[in-house]
N, C-alpha and C positions, 0 to 999 in steps of 0.2 A: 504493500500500500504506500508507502514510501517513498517506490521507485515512482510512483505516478504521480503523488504528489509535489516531488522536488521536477519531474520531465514539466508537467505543468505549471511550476512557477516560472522553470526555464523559456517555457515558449511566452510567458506571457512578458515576462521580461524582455525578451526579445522584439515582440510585438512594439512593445513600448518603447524601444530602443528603438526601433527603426522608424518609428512612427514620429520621436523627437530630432532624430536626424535628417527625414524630409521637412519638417519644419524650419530645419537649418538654412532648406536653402532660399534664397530671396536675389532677385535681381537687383533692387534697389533698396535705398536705406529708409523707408518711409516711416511712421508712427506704427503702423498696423505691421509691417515687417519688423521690426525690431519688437514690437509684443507676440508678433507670431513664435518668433526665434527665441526668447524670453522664457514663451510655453515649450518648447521642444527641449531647453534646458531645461526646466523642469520634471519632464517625463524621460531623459537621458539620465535625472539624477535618483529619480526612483529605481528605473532598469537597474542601474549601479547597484541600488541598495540590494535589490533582490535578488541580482547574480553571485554578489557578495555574500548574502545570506546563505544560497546554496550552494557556493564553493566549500563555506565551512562545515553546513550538515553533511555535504558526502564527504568530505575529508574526516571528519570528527566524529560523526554521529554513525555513520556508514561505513566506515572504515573503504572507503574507496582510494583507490592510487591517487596520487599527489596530482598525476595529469590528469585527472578530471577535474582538478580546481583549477588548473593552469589552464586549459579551454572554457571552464566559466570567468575564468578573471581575466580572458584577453578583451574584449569587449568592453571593461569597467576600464582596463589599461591605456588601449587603444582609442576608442572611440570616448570616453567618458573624458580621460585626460587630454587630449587633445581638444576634445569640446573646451574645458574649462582652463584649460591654458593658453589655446589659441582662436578664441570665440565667433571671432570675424571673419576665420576662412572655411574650407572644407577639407583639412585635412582631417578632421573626424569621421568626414561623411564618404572622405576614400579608405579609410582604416576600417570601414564595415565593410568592404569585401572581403577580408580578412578572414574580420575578428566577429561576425555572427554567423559564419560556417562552422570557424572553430568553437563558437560554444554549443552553437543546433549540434554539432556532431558528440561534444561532449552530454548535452541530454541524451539522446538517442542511445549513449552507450552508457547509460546507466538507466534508462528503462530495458533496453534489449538485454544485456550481460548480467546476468546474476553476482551478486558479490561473493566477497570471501566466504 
């Protein structure tokens, strides 16, 4: 039960992650653009919270291999930090081709693969 619950925070974290990352992007600097982008930080800094949360239950609680938190935490690494250290450009929103493959794939393999 578990395995389904941490796959579904993953995905939905994900969702949300990618959903704050199209918000990122904007042609021009208007009022409504710069609150759209505002919102997408906001939903890129939840994703964080909840990839972060289940990097630690399957390391911790799961006893899962340390690479399945290494692919939940690329995405927090990648895309979250570049979000908030370089907020004006898109290198967060190139850093998701990456880094939400590598965490989809890290869910996937702790819903599919049974543990220790």
């Amino acid at each position: 039960m578990s395995r389904i619950l941490l796959t579904f925070v993953v995905a939905c974290a994900l969702v949300l992650m990618v959903r704050g990352l199209g918000e990122q992007i904007h042609i021009e600097n208007t009022s409504e653009a710069v609150r759209t982008a505002r919102h997408g930080m906001t939903l890129i800094g939840w994703a964080c919270v909840l990839l972060t949360g289940a990097a630690v239950w399957s390391s911790a609680a799961m006893r899962r291999s340390p690479w399945i938190a290494v692919g939940l935490m690329t995405p927090v690494v990648l895309c979250g930090g570049l979000t908030w250290l370089v907020p004006d450009s898109l290198w967060g929103v190139l850093a998701a081709v990456v880094a939400v493959p590598a965490a989809g794939a890290a869910g996937l393999v702790v819903l599919l693969v049974p543990g220790r």
